[in-house]
C-alpha positions as CSV (number, residue, x, y, z in Angstrom):
1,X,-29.3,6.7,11.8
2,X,-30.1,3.4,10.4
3,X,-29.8,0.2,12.2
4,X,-26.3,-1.1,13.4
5,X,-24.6,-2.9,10.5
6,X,-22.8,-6.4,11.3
7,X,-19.6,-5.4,9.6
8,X,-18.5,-1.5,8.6
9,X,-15.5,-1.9,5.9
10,X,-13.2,0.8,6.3
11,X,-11.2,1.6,2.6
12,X,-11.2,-0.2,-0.4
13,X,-8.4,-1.8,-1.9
14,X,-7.4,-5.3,-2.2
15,X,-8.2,-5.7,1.6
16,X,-11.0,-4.0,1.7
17,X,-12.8,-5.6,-1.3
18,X,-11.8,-8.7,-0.2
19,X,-12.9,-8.5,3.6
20,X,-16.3,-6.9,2.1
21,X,-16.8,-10.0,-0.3
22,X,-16.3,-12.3,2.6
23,X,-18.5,-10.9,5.3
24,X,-21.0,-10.5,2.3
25,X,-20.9,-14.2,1.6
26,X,-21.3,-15.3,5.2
27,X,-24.4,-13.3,4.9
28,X,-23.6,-10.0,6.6
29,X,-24.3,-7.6,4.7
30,X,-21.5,-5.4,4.8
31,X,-20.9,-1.7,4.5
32,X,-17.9,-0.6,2.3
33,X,-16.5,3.2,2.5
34,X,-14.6,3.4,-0.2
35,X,-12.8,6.6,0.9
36,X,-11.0,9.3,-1.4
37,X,-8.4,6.9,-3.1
38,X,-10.7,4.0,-3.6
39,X,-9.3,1.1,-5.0
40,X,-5.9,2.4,-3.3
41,X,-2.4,1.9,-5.0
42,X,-3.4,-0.3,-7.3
43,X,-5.1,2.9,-9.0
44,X,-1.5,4.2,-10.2
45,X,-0.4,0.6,-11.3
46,X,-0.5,0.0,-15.2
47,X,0.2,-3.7,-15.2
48,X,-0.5,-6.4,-12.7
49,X,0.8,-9.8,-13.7
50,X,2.0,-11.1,-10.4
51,X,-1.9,-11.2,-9.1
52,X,-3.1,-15.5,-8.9
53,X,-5.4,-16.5,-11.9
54,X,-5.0,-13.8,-14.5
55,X,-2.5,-15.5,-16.7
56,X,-2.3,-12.5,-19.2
57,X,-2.5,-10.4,-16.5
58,X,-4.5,-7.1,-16.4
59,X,-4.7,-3.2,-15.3
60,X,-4.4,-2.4,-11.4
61,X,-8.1,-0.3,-11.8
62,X,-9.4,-3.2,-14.0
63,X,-8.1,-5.3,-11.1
64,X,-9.8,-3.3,-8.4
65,X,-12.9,-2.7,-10.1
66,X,-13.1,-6.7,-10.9
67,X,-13.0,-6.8,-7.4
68,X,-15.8,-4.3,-6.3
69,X,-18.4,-5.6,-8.3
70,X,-17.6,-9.1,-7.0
71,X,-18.2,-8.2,-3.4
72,X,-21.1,-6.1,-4.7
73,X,-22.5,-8.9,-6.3
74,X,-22.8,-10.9,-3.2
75,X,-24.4,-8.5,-1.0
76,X,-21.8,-5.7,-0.4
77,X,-23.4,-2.2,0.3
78,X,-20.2,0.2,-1.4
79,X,-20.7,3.8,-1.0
80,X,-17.8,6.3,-2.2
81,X,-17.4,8.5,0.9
82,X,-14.6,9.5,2.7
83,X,-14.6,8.4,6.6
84,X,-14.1,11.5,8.5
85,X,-14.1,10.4,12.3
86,X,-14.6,7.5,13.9
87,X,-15.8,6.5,18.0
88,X,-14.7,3.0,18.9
89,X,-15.4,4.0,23.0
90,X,-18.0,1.7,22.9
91,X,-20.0,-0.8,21.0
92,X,-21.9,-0.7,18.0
93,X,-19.3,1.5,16.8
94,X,-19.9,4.8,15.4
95,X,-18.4,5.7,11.7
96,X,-18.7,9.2,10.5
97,X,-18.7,10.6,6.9
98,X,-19.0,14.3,7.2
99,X,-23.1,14.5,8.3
100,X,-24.0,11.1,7.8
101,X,-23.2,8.8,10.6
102,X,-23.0,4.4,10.4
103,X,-23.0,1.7,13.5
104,X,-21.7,-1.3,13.4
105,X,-21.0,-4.5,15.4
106,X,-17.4,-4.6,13.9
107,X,-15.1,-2.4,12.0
108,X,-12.5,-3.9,9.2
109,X,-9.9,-1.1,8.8
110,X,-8.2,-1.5,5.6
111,X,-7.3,2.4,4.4
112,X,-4.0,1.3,3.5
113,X,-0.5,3.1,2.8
114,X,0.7,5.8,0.6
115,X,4.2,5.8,-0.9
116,X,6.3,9.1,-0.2
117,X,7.2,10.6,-3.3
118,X,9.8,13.3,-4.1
119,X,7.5,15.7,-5.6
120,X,9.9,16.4,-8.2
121,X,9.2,17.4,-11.5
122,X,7.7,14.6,-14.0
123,X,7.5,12.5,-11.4
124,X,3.7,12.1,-11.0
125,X,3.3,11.9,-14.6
126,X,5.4,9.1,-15.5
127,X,4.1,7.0,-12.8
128,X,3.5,4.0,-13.8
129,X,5.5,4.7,-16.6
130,X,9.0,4.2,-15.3
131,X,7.8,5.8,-12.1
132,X,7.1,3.2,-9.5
133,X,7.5,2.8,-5.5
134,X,7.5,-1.4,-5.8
135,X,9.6,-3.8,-7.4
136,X,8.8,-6.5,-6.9
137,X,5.1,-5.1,-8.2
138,X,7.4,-3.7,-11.8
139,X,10.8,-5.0,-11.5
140,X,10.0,-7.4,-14.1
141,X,8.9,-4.7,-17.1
142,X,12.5,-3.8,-17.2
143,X,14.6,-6.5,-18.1
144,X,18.0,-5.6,-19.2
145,X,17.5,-2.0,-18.4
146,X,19.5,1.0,-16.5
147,X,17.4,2.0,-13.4
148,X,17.7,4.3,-9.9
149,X,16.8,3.9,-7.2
150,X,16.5,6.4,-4.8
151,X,17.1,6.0,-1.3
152,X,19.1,4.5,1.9
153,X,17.2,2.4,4.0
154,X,16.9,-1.2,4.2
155,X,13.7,-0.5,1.6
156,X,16.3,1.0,-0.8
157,X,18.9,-2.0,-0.2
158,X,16.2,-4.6,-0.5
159,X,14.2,-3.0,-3.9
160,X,17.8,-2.3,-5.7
161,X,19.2,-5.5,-4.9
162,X,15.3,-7.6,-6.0
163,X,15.9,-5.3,-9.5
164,X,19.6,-6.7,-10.4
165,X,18.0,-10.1,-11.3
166,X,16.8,-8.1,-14.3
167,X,18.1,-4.7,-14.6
168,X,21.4,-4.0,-16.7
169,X,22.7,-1.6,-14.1
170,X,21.1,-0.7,-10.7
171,X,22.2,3.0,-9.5
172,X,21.5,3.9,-6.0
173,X,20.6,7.7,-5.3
174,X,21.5,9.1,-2.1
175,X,21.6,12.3,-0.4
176,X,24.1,11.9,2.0
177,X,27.7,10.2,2.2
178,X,26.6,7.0,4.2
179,X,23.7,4.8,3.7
180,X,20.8,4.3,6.8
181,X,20.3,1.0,6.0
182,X,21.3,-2.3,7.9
183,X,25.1,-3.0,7.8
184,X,24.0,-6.2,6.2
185,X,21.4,-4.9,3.7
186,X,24.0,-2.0,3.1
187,X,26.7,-4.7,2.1
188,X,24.9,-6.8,0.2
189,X,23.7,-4.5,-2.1
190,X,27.2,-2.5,-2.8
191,X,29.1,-5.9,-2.9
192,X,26.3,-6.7,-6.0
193,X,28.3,-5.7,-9.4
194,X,25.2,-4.7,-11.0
195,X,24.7,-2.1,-8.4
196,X,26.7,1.5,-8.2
197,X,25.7,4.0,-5.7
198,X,25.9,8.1,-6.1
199,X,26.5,9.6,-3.1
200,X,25.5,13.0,-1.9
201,X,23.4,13.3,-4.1
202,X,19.5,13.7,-5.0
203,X,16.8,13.4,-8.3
204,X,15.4,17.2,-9.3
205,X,13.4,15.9,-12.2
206,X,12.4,13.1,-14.1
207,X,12.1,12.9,-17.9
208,X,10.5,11.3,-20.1
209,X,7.4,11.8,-22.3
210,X,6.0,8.7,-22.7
211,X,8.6,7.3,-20.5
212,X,11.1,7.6,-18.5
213,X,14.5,8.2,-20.0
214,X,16.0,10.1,-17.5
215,X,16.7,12.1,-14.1
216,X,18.5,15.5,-13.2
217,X,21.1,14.5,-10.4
218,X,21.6,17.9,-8.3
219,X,24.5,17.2,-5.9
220,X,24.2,18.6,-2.6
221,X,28.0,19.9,-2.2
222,X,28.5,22.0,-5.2
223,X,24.6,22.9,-6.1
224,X,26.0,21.0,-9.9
225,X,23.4,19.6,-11.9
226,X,23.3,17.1,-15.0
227,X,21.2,14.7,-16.7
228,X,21.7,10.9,-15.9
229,X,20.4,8.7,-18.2
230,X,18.0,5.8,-17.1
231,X,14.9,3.6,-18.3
232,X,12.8,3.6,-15.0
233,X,13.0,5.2,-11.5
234,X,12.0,3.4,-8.5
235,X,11.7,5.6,-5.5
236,X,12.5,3.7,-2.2
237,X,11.8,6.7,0.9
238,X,8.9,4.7,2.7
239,X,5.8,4.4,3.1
240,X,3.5,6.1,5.5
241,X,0.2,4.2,7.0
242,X,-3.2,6.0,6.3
243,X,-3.6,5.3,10.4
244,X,-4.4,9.5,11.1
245,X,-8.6,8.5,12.0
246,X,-7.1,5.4,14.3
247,X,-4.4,7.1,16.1
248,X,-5.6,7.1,20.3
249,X,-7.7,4.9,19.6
250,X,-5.9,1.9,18.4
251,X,-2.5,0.9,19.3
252,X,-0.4,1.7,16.4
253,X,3.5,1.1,16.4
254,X,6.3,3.2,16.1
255,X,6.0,3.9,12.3
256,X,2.5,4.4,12.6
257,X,0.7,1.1,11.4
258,X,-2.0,-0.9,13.3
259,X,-0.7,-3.8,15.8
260,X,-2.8,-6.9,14.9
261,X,-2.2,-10.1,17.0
262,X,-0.8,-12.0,14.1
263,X,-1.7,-14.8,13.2
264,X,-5.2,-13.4,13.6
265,X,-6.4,-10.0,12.3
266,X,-7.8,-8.0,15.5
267,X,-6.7,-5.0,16.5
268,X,-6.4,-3.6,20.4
269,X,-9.8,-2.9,20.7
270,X,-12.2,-6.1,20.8
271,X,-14.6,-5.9,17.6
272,X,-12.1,-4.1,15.7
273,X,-9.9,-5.9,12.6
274,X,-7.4,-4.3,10.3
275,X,-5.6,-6.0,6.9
276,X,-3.9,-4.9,4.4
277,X,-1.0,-2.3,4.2
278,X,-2.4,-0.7,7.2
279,X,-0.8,-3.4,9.2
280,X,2.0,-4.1,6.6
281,X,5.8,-2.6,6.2
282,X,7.1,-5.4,4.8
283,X,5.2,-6.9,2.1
284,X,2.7,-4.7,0.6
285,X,1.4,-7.2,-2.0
286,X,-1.8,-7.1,-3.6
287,X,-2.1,-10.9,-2.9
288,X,-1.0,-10.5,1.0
289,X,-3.6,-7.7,1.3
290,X,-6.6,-9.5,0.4
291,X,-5.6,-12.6,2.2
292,X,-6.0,-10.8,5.5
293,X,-9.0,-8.8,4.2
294,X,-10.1,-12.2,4.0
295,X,-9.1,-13.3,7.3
296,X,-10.1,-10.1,8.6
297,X,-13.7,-10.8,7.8
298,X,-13.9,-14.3,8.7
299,X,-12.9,-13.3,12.3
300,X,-15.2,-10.7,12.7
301,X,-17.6,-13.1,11.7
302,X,-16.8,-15.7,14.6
303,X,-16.7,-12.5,17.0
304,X,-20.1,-11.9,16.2
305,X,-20.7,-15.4,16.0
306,X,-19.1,-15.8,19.6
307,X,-21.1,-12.8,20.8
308,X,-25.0,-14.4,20.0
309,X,-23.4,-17.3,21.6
310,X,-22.9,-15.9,24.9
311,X,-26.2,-14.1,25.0
C-alpha cells in the first residue's frame, strides 16, 4: 500500500475534474478514480453550449476530456477504476478498488447522479438525439418544436414549463389521473397554453432513426395504443444519487444525496467533502458541479492546512 495521499478524488465528472485540478494546483497531488461512468452525464450529452468560455460550444465527452487532461496536466494522478468499498472509521482513509487499496488525508466524493430512464424501446438510442433528462441542458435545440414530457413531479412541472419559452407545444405524459407535483408547480404549468397534459397514460416506445419523431402512448385503462407525434422527449422521473458506497457512513438525506454544510462543501464526517450532483437535486449543471468540485478542494486543502497547524 503506498503512502497516504493528501486528497483521494472519488468520480470524475465536472466535480470531480475540477476538485482534482484544484488540489493539484495547490500542490497536492491528487488521486482521481475515475469510476465505471467516467466523465458522468456529460458522456450522453451531444451539445454543450451553456458551459462559460466556449462560445461555439462543444461535445459533453470533448468537454469532459478537456477537463481531464487539464487536471492531469497539473499534477493529477487519474486512474480508471471503479471504487468498490470505502472505510472512513478512521483517518487516513481507506479507498478500495477491488485488490488494490489507497489512503488518504481527505476524500472528495463527487460519483454523481444517474437519471431514471423508462427503459422503453428506442429510448437509449436516441439519447441525446431527442432523448434527454435536462432542459435547461437541451431545451434550447428545439425551438419551435412539439415535445413530451413525461412525468408528475415538481421536476416534470418545472422542465415542461422552462421548454414553453421555446417549444411549439409542450405535452405532459402521465400515468395516473392527478399529478404528484406541488399545487403550485402543478398550476402553473396547466394554466401555461403551450402546455396540454395526457392523463392516464405512459410512453411504450420512442421512434425515430436519426431522431426522434415520435412515441407510442399505451393508456393504462383500456391497454389502447397509438403513435403521437413529437420532435424530442424529455423524461422527467428523477434522479437517483450514486450515494450506495457512502450510505452508513455519511449522513445522506431522505432521497439519498450527501448533506454538506452549505455554504461549505464537508460532509458529516471531518476530512470528508462531496460536490457535484451527489449533493444536488435541484440544479444539476455542469457549471454548479465544478464550482463546488472547486470549493470542495480548496477546503480540503485548509483542513489539511489546519491539521499541520495544530501539530
Amino acid at each position: 500500500m503506498d503512502e497516504p495521499r493528501n486528497v483521494i478524488v472519488i468520480g470524475s465528472g465536472p466535480a470531480g475534474f475540477a476538485a482534482a485540478l484544484y488540489a493539484a494546483r495547490a500542490n497536492l497531488a491528487p488521486l482521481l478514480l475515475k469510476g465505471l461512468e467516467a466523465g458522468g452525464q456529460l458522456m450522453l450529452t451531444t451539445d454543450v453550449e451553456n458551459y462559460p468560455g466556449f462560445a461555439d460550444g462543444l461535445l459533453g465527452p470533448e468537454l469532459m476530456d478537456q477537463m481531464e487532461k487539464q487536471a492531469a496536466r497539473f499534477g493529477a494522478e487519474i486512474l480508471p477504476v471503479h471504487v468498490t468499498d470505502v472505510d472512513l472509521s478512521e483517518r487516513p482513509f481507506v479507498v478500495r478498488a477491488g485488490d488494490q487499496e489507497w489512503r488518504g488525508g481527505t476524500i472528495i466524493v463527487a460519483t454523481g447522479a444517474t437519471a431514471r430512464w423508462l427503459g422503453v424501446p428506442g429510448e437509449e438510442k436516441l439519447r441525446g438525439r431527442g432523448v434527454s433528462a435536462c432542459a435547461t441542458c437541451d431545451g434550447f435545440f428545439f425551438r419551435d418544436r412539439e415535445l413530451v414530457v413525461v412525468g408528475g413531479g415538481d421536476t416534470a412541472m418545472e422542465e415542461a414549463t422552462f421548454l414553453t419559452k421555446f417549444a411549439r407545444k409542450v405535452t405532459i405524459v402521465h400515468r395516473r389521473d392527478e399529478f404528484r407535483a406541488s399545487k403550485v408547480m402543478s398550476a402553473r404549468a396547466l394554466a401555461n397554453p403551450k402546455v396540454e397534459v395526457i392523463w392516464n397514460t405512459t410512453v411504450g416506445e420512442v421512434h425515430g432513426d436519426d431522431a426522434v419523431s415520435g412515441v407510442t402512448l399505451n393508456d393504462v385503462r383500456t391497454d389502447e395504443s397509438r403513435t403521437f407525434a413529437a420532435d424530442g422527449l424529455f423524461v422527467a422521473i428523477g434522479h437517483d444519487p450514486n450515494t450506495a458506497l457512502f450510505r452508513g457512513k455519511l449522513a445522506l438525506d431522505d432521497e439519498g444525496y450527501i448533506t454538506v454544510a452549505e455554504p461549505r462543501t464537508a460532509t458529516s464526517v471531518p476530512g470528508v467533502f462531496a460536490a457535484g450532483d451527489v449533493t444536488d437535486r435541484i440544479y444539476r449543471q455542469a457549471v454548479t458541479a465544478a464550482g463546488q468540485g472547486c470549493k470542495a478542494a480548496i477546503d480540503a486543502e485548509r483542513f489539511l492546512e489546519d491539521e499541520a497547524h495544530d501539530r
